[in-house]
C-alpha positions in Angstrom: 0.0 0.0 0.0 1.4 3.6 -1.1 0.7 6.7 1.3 -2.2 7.5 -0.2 -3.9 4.4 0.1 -3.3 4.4 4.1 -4.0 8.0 4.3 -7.7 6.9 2.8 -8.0 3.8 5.5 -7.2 5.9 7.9 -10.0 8.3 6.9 -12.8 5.7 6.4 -11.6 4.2 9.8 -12.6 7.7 10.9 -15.7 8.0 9.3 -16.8 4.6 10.8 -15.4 6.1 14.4 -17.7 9.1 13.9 -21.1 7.3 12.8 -20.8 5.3 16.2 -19.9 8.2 18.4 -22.6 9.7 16.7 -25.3 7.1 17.5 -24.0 6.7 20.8 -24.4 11.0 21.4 -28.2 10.9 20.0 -28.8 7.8 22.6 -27.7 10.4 25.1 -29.2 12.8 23.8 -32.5 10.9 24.5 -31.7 9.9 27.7 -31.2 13.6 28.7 -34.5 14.9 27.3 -36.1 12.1 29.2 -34.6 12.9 32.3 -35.7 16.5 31.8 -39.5 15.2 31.5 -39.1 13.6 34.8 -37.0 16.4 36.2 -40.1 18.8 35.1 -42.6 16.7 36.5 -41.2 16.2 39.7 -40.0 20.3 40.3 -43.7 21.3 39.5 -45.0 18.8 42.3 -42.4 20.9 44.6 -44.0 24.4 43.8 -45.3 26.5 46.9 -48.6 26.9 44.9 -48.8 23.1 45.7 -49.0 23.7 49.6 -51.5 26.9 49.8 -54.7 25.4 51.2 -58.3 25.3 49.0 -59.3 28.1 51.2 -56.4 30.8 50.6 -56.2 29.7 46.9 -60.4 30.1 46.6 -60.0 33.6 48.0 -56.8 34.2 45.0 -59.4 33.1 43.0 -61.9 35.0 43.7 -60.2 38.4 43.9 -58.8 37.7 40.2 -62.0 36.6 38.7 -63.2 40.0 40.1 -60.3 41.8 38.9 -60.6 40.3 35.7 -57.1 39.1 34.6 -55.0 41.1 32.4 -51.5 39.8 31.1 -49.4 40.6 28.5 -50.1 39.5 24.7 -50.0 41.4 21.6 -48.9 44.6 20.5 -50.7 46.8 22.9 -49.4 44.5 25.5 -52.9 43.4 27.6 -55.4 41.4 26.6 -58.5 41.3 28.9 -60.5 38.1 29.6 -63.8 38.2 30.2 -63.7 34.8 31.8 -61.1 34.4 33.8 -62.5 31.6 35.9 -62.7 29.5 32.4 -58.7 29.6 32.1 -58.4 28.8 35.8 -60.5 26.2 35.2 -57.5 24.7 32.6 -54.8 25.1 34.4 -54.4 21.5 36.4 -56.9 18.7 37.9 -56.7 20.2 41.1 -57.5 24.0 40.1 -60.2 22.5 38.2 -62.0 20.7 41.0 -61.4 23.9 43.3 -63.0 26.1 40.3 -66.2 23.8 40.2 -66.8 23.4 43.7 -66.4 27.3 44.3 -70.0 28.8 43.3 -68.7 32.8 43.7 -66.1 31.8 40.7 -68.9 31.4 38.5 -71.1 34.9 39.3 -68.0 36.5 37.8 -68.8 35.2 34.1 -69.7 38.5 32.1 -72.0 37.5 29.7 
């Protein structure tokens, strides 16, 4: 073999090198988005939202549904909702069932 001809070996042998370290970069690439999903899941379990009793967060409730909730959006920056109560509603299981069970929440729907 000339020096060309182990230069090019030497290259493929390389390339090969490379498609494996490759594949073995995207498996830990999956792993680590994976491990982000659980590290999400379990953080948002941890929020101090999480320990406010049905009481206090009713009363939160209540004073922004009578508020009416304002937050930034488009160009002008606000966006009223008429409804507030509706997106509370969406937020998580357990906001839900406090929405529903909370009969003031719903005298604030302007129709």
């Amino acid at each position: 073999m000339d020096g060309a001809q182990v230069a090019y070996a030497a290259v493929r042998e390389f390339d090969v090198e490379m498609e494996d370290l490759q594949a073995v970069l995207h498996y830990f690439k999956e792993l680590r988005i994976s491990a982000q999903v659980t590290y999400s899941a379990h953080i948002s379990l941890l929020a101090p939202v999480r320990r406010l009793p049905v009481d206090v967060l009713s009363e939160i409730f209540l004073f922004s549904c009578s508020q009416g909730l304002v937050f930034n959006a488009g160009p002008d920056n606000r966006v009223a909702c008429e409804a507030p109560v509706l997106l509370l509603s969406a937020v998580c299981h357990f906001w839900r069932n406090i929405v529903l069970t909370q009969p003031s929440l719903w005298d604030t729907i302007l129709i």
